[in-house]
N, C-alpha and C positions, 0 to 999 in steps of 0.2 A: 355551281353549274345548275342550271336549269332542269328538275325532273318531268322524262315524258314518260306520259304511259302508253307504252307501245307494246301492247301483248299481239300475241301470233293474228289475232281479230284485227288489230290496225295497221300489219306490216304493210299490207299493198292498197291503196285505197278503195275504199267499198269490199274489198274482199275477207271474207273472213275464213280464217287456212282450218279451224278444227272444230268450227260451229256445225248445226247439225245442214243447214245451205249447203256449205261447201264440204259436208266428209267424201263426196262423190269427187270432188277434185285430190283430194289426198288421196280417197282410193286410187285414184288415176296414177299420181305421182307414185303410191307401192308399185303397183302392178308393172307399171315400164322399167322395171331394174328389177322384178318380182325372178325370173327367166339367170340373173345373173347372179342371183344372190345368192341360190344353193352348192353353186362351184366353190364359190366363198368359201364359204362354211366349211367344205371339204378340206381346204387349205390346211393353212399354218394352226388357227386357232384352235379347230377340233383338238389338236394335242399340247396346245401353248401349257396348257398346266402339267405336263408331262415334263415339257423341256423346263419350267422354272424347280421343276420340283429335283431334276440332277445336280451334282455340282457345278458349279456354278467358278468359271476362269476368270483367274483376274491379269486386267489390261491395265496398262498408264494411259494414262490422260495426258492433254499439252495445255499449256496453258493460251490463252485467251491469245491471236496474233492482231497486234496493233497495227492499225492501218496506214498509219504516216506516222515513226517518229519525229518527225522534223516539226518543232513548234511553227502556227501560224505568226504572221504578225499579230503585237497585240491591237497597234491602232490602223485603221483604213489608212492604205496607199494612195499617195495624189503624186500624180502623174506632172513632170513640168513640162512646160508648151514646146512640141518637137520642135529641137535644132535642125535647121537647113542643111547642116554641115553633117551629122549622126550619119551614119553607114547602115541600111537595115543590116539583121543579121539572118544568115540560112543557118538552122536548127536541123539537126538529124536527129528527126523523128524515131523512138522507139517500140515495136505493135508492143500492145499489152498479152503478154502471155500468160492472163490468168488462166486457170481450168475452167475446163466447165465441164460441168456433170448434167447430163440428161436424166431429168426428175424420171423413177418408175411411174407406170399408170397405177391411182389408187382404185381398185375395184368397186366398181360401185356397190352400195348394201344398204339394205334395207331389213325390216321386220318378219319374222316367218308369219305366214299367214294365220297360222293357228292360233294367236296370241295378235290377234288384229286390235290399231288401236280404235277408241268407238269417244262419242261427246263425251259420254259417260266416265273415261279414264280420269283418273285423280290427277288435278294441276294444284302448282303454287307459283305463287309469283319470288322471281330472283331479279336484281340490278343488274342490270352487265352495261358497263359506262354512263349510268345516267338513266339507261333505256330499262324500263318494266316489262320483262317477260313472262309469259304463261312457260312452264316447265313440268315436266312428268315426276310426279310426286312418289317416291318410292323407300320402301322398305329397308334399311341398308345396317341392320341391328345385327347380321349374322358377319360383318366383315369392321365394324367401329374398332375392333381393336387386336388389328392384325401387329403382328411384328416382322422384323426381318428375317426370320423362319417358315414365314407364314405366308408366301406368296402364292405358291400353289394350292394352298388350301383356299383363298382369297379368291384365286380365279374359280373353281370350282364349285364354291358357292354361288358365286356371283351368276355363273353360269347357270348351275340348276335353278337358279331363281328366274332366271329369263330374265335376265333385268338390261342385257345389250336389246332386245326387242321390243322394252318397254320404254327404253329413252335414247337410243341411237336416232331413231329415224326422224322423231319430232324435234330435237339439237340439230339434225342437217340442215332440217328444211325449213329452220330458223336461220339457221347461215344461209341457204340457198335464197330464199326469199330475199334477205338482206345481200346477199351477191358478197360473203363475207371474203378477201383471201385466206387463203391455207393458213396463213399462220393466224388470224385473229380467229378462225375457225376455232383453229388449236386452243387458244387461249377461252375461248369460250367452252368446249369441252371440259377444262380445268377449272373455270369458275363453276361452272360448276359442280362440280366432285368436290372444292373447296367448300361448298355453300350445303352441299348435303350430308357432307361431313365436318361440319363446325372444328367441334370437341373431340373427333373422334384421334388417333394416331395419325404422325405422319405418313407413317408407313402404309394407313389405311386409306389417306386420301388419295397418294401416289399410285398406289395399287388399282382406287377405284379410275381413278384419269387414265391411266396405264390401258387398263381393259376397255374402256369407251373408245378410246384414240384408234384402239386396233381395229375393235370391230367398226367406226369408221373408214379406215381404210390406209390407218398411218402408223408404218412401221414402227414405231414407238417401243422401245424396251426399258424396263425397270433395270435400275441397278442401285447399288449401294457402298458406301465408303466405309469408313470403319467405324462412323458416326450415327450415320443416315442415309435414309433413300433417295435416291437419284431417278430424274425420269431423262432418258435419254429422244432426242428429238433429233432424224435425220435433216438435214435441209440440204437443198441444192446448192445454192449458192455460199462462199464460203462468209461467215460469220466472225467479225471483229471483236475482240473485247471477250467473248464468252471462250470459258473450256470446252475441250472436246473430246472427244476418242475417238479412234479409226477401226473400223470394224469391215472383216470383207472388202475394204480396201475403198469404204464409202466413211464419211463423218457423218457422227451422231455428237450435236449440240449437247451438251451438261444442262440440268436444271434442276434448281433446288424445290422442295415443298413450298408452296407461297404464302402458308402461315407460320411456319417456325424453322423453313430451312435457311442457309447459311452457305457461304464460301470456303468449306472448312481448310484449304488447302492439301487438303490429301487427297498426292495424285495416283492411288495405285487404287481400285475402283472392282468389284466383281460383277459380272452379270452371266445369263445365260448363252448359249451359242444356238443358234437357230441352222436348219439345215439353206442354204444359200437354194436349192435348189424348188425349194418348198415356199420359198418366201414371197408371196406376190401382195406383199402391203406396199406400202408407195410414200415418197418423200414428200417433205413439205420444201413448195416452192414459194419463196419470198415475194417473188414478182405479183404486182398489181395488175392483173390481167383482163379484168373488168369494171367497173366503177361500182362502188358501195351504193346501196340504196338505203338511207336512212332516213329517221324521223326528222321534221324539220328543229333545227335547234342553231339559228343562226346569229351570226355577227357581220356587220354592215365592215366592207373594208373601202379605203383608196387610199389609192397611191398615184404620186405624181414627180414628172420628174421629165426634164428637156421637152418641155413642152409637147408632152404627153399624161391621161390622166385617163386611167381605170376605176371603178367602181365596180358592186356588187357586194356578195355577200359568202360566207367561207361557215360551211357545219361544225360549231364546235366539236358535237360529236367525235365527229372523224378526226379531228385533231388530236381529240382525245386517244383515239383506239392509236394513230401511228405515232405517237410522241414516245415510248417504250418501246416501238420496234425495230427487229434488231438489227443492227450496223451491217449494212451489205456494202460491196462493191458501189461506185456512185453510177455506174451507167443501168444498174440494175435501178436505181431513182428515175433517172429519166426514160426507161421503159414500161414506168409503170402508170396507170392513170387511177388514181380516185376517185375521182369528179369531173364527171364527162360534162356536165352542164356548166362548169364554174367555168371549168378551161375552155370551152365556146365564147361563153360570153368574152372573155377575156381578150380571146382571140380578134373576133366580129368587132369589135371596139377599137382596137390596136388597126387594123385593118381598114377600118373608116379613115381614120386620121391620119393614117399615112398615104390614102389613095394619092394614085398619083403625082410620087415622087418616085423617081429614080431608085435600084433596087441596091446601090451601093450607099448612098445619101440614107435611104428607110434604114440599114442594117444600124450607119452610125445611130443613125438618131433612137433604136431599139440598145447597142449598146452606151448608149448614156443617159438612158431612163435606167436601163437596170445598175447604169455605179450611183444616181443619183436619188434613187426612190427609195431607198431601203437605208437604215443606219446599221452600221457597220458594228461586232461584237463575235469574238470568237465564241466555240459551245462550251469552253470550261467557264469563259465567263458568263454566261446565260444559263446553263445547264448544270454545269459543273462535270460533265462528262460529254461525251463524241457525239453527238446528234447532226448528222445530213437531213435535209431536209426533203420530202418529196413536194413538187412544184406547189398543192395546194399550202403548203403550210408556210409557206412565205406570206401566203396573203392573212396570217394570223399571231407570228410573231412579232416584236417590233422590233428584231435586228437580229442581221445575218451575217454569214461569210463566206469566203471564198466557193465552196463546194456548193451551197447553195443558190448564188448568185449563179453559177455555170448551169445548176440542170436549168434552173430557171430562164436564161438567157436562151440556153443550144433550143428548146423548146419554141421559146416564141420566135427565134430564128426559121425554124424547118415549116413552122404553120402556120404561122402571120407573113413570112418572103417567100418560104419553099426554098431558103437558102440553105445549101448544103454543106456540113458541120460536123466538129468534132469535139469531146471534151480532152482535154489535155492536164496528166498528173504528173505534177513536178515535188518535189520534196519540199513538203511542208505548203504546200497552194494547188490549187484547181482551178483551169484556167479553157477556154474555149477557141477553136480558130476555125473560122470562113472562106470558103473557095467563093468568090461571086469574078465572072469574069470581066477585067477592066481596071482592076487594081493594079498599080503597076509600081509600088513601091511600099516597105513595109518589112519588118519581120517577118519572117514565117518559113514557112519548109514545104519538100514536094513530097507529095506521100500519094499513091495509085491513082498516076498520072495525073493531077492535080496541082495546081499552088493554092498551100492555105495561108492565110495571116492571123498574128494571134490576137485576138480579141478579148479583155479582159475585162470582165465585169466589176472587178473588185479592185482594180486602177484606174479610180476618180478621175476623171478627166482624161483617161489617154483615149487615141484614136483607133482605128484597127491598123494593126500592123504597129502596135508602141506597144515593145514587152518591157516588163519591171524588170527595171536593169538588175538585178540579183541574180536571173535567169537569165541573161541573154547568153550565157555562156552554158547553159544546162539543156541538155537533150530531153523532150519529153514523152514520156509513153503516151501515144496517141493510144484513143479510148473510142470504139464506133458503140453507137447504141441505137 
């Protein structure tokens, strides 16, 4: 991969975020959350080293919940040319009653004024994906070799050193600039605690991630097995694949140390108990809810396919950051956007070429770009584990499946026709269906007030309203997003 160097001086262009030009605009930036940040303070953390420092309850863990047992096919579906004589069939739709948990607000936080930062502050440079960052260079000699006894003594130093005022703010507003989501935020907090504690104990680097994540604003708890330390990581949405624990009746994600920790399979885990009433840190929400701003670091894509043909370009960057992130829900994929400019283009282009065709004809001719533009490959065999794709990363692998071909599709469905749409999970497949009015024969089912037909991207050649006879006798969780 291509190294840029992109320190805080080149995140936005012409702008430089901690030159001595622009310290009036970070002042700025303290000062607006300046007002909100001594409540903070008042909070949880003022005593956090009080509550690590009592015994400490231990909980089971669950282990990782798999999102579809039911293997995919190994090889792409081809669809044979609809019989005249075929019956559609009506499908009784099932809603999807996942949970949903409304993320808490993370409090905003910043630096106490006393301990302001100035050009003068000590920087060094750290990689995070490729990208060269300017980071707050700091002292970390009084916590390298904490152990699992030693948590409370860890925050306490850390504290008296000032060290959340000396590198929270400038880590935010490296994510803020960048327009990071929560969770790469998160993982950037952690590289670096990783990066500043090389050599030092796991337990030390946990501890230092632990204490940064909080005073940003992320309920984050240490914990420990009978091995090693654990950082526990609330998220909203539920998480595939990874352990977890239920705490207050909310999930906290399992995570090991990302230099020497492990899966050790031991599920019986201790941490501390926070009073529920005191607790005003805040979850991390999966969801891409803004587009990343990043350095340019691209790759030329097209794709062609039913006499249709895109081009442009796809940030490896960003490929980079969401190729590791973790297994959501698939409508929480198609709610999220990365790349506001790529998905324009995409859009504007798709939308030339079909001017002026009929809005039932446009949908075929969009579902048989997407069975034909892409080579087909499950994620064990590409990946070797579960990877959904969110919409940008199609235009960067060279072969997908089911789940990805549907956000991809329902997508260019709602904002290249404004055609109105669902994803649909069947066991073992993900599959999409269309209400457009005029269709008048077809698969599909009636779901609030509506007729949809199922539309499958990943059934080469079928039509809309032709389900993979596998299914045609299976009812599917309709999916809105």
């Amino acid at each position: 991969m291509k190294r840029i160097f992109f320190s805080l001086t080149l995140i936005v262009a012409a702008t430089t975020v901690f030159s001595q030009s622009a310290n009036d605009d970070f002042q700025t930036f303290r000062k607006g959350i300046l007002n909100d940040y001594e409540g903070f303070r008042k909070s949880i953390l003022d005593d956090y080293a009080d509550f690590l420092e009592q015994a400490w309850k231990e909980f089971e863990s669950f282990r990782g919940i798999e999102r579809d047992p039911v293997p995919k096919p190994v090889k792409k579906p081809v669809a044979p040319a609809p019989s005249p004589e075929e019956k559609p069939v009506a499908q009784t739709p099932k809603p999807d009653v996942s949970p949903t948990v409304e993320p808490r607000p993370k409090p905003p936080v910043t630096p106490q004024p006393t301990v302001p930062i100035t050009p003068q502050t000590m920087f060094r440079n750290m990689d995070f994906y490729g990208i060269t960052l300017k980071v707050p260079k700091v002292d970390l000699s009084s916590v390298a070799n904490l152990d699992a006894n030693s948590f409370n003594t860890g925050w306490r130093r850390l504290a008296n050193e000032r060290i959340s005022d000396k590198v929270v703010a400038p880590i935010r507003q490296i994510a803020n600039t960048m327009q990071l989501p929560d969770w790469t935020t998160v993982e950037l907090f952690r590289h670096y605690a990783d990066t500043a504690l090389p050599t030092a104990s796991a337990y030390a680097r946990l501890a230092f991630a632990h204490y940064l994540l909080c005073h940003a604003g992320f309920d984050c708890r240490l914990a420990r097995s009978a091995t090693q330390p654990l950082l526990l990581i609330p998220i909203v949405q539920t998480v595939y694949g990874q352990p977890y624990l239920i705490i207050n009746k909310r999930n906290y994600v399992i995570y090991y140390d990302n230099i020497n920790g492990n899966n050790d399979g031991d599920r019986s885990l201790y941490t501390c108990e926070l009073p529920s009433d005191e607790n005003n840190l805040g979850d991390v929400n999966l969801r891409i809810t803004r587009p990343m701003l990043l350095p340019e670091n691209d790759r030329d894509f097209k794709l062609t396919g039913a006499d249709l043909t895109i081009t442009g370009k796809v940030n490896k960057t960003m490929v980079k950051m969401l190729e590791h992130y973790p297994q959501m829900p698939i409508p929480e994929y198609a709610r999220s956007t990365a790349d506001s400019n790529l998905r324009k283009s995409v859009v504007d282009q798709l939308k030339k070429q079909l001017e002026g065709m009929d809005k039932i004809h446009a949908a075929q001719q969009l579902l048989s770009f997407c069975q034909y533009c892409f080579d087909y490959a499950t994620d064990g065999d590409q990946f070797g584990y579960e990877k959904p794709f969110f919409f940008e990363e199609n235009f960067f692998w060279p072969k997908n499946d089911c789940e990805d071909r549907s956000i991809f599709f329902t997508y260019l469905l709602r904002h290249v026709l404004d055609v109105d749409n669902v994803l649909l999970d069947y066991p073992g497949h993900e599959s999409v269906a269309l209400s457009i009015p005029g269709i008048e024969r077809g698969d599909g089912f009636a779901y609030n007030r509506k007729r949809y037909f199922i539309s499958d991207p990943t059934y080469v050649g079928a039509m809309i309203g032709q389900c993979m006879p596998r299914y045609k006798t299976t009812d599917p969780i309709v999916q809105e997003w």
